[in-house]
C-alpha positions as CSV (number, residue, x, y, z in Angstrom):
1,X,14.7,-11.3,53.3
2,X,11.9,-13.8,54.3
3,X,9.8,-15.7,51.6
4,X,6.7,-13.9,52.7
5,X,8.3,-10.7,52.8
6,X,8.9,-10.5,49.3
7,X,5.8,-12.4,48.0
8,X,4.4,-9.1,50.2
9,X,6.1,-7.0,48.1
10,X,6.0,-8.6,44.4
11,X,2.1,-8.5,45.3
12,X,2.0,-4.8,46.3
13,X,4.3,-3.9,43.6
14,X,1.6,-5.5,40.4
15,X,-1.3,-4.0,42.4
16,X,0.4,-0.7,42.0
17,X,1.6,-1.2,38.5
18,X,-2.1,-2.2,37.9
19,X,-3.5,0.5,39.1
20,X,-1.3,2.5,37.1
21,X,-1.9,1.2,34.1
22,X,-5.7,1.4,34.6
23,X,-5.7,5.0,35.6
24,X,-3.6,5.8,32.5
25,X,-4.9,7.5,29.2
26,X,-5.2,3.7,27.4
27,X,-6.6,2.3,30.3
28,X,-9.9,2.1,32.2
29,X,-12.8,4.5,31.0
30,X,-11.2,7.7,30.5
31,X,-9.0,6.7,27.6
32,X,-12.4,7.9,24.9
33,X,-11.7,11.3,26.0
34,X,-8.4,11.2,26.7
35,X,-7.6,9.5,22.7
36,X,-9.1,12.3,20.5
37,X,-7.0,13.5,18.3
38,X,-5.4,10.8,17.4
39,X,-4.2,10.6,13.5
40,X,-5.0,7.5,11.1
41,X,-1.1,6.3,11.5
42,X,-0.9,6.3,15.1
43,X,0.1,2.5,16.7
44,X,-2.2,3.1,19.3
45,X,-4.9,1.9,16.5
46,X,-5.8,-1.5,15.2
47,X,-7.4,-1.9,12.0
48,X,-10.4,-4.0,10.9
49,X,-10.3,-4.9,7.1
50,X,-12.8,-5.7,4.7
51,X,-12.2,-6.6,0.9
52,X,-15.1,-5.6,-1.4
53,X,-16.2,-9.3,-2.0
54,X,-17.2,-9.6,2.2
55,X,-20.3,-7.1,1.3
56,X,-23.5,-8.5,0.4
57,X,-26.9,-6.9,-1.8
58,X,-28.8,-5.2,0.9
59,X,-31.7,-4.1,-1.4
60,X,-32.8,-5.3,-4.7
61,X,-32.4,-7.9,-7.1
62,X,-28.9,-7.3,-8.5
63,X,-25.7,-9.4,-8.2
64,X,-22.4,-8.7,-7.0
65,X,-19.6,-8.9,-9.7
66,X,-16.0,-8.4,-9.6
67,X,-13.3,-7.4,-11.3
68,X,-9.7,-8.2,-11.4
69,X,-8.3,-6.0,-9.5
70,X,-11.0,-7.3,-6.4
71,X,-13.5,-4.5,-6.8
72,X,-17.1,-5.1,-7.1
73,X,-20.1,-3.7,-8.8
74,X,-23.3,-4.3,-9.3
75,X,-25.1,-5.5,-12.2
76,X,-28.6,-4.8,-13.3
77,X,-31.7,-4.0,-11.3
78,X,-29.3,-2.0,-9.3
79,X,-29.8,-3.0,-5.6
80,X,-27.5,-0.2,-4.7
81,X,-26.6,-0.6,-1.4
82,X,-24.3,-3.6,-0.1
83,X,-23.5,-4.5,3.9
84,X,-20.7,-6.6,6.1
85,X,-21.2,-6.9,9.9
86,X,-18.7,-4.8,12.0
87,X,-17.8,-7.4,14.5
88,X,-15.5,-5.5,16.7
89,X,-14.5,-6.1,20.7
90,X,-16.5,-5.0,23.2
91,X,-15.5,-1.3,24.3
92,X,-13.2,0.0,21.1
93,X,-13.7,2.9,20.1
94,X,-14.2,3.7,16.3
95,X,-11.8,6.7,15.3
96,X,-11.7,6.5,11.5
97,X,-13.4,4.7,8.2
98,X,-11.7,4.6,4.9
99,X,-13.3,3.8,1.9
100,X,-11.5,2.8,-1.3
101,X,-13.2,2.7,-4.7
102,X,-13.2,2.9,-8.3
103,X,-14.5,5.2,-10.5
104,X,-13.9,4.8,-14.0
105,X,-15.9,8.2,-14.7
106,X,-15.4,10.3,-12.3
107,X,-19.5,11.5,-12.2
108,X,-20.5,9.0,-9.2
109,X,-19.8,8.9,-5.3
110,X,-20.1,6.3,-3.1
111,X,-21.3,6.8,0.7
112,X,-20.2,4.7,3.4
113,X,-22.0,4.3,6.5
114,X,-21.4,2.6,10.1
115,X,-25.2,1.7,11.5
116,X,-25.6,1.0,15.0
117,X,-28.8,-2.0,15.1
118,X,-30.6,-2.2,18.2
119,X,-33.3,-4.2,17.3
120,X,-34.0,-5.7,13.8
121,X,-36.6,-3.1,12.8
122,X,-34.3,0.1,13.5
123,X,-31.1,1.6,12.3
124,X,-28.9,4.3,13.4
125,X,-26.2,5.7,10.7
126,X,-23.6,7.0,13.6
127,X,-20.8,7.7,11.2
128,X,-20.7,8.4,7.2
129,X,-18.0,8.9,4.8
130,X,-18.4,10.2,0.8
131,X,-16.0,9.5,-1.8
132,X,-14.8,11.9,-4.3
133,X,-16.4,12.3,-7.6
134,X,-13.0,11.7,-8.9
135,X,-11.5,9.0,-11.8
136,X,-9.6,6.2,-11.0
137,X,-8.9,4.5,-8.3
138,X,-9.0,6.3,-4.8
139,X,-9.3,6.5,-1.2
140,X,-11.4,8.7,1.3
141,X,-10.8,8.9,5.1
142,X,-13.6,10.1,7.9
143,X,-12.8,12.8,10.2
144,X,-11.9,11.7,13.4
145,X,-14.6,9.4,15.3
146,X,-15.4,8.5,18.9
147,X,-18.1,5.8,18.5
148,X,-17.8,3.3,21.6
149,X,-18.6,-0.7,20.7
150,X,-21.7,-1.4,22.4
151,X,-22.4,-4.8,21.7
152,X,-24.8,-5.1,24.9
153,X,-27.5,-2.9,23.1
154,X,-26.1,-2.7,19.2
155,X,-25.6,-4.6,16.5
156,X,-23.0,-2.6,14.1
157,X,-22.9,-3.0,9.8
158,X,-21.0,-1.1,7.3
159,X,-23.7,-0.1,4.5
160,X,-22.1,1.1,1.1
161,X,-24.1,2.9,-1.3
162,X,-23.1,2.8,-5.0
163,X,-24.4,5.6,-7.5
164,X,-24.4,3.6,-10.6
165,X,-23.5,1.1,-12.6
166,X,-20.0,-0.8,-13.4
167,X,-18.5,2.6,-13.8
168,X,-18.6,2.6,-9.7
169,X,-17.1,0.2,-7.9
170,X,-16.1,-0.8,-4.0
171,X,-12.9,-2.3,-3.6
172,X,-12.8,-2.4,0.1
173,X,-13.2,-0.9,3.6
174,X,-11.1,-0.2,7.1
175,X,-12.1,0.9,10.2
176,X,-9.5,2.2,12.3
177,X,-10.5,1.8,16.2
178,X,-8.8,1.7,19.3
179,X,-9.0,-1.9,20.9
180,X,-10.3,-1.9,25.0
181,X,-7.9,-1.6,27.9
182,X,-7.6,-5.1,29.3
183,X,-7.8,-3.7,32.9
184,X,-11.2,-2.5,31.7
185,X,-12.0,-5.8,31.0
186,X,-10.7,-7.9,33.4
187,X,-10.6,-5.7,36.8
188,X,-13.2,-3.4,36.6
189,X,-13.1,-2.7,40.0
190,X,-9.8,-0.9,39.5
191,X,-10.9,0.8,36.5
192,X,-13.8,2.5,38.4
C-alpha cells in the first residue's frame, strides 16, 4: 500500500474516532443530560478541594481561628459568613457539594452555598447544602446537581454560614463536578 493511501486512511480513521468520541455521552454538549444520576464515587468525577483555612470573613469584624485538627471558627463580633472563589474549567458541570464540620454541641448547623456572580452588585445562590444539627465531627453531601461553569457571564464563590460561636466550626469543602469534554473544547464544530 502507497504512502498516501494510508496517510488517507489513518486521517479518516481519527476523524471518525473523533467524531465518536464527541457524539458520546462524555463528549460534546449532550453529556449534562446524559450524566444525571451519577453517584458521589463515580470516576467520571473530579473533585475540587478546599481546607477550612482557604475561606475568608465575608461580613463583620471577626477573625478566623483554627484549631488543631484544621477547622476554623470565628471569634467575636461574629461575622458569620466566610467565602473561597470556585475557580473551576470552563463547561464542568457541578454534581455534588460536601460539607464537613464540627460541632461540639450538636444545637448549630451550618449552610453551604455555591453563588453564581454576574456582576459585583448581584448574587445568585444556585445550590445549598445544611449540615446536621449533630455532635462531633461530620459530613453532609447535596443531592445531585447539574450547574454548568459559566465563566463567560459568572463569577462562582462558596459562601458558608456558621450559627455560632467556637462550638461550630468548618473544616472544609468539595465539590464534585464533571470536568468538559476536550472535543468540546477544542473542535466545536464536531461537537455541534
Amino acid at each position: 500500500m502507497k504512502t498516501g493511501k494510508r496517510v488517507t486512511i489513518v486521517c479518516c480513521s481519527l476523524v471518525a474516532l473523533m467524531l465518536l468520541v464527541a457524539s458520546s455521552p462524555l463528549g460534546g454538549y449532550a453529556r449534562s443530560a446524559a450524566l444525571v444520576g451519577i453517584q458521589p464515587d463515580s470516576p467520571a468525577l473530579r473533585h475540587y478541594n478546599l481546607p477550612a483555612w482557604g475561606f475568608r470573613p465575608l461580613t463583620g469584624g471577626g477573625i478566623i481561628a483554627d484549631d488543631i485538627a484544621g477547622c476554623v471558627y470565628l471569634t467575636p463580633p461574629y461575622p458569620y459568613r466566610l467565602a473561597a472563589p470556585l475557580l473551576l474549567p470552563e463547561g464542568s458541570v457541578v454534581k455534588y457539594m460536601h460539607l464537613i464540620v464540627y460541632d461540639a454541641a450538636g444545637l448549630d448547623d451550618v449552610h453551604l452555598y455555591l453563588d453564581a456572580i454576574p456582576e459585583p452588585t448581584a448574587v445568585s445562590q444556585v445550590a445549598h447544602v445544611q449540615s446536621l444539627m449533630v455532635a462531633g465531627y461530620g459530613s453532609v453531601t447535596s443531592s445531585e446537581l447539574s450547574v454548568t461553569v459559566d465563566m463567560a457571564t459568572n463569577a462562582y464563590a462558596l459562601e458558608v454560614v456558621l450559627a455560632g460561636d467556637y462550638h461550630t466550626q468548618l473544616c472544609g469543602v468539595r465539590v464534585d463536578y464533571i470536568p468538559p469534554s476536550i472535543f468540546a473544547i477544542a473542535l466545536p464544530h464536531i461537537a455541534r
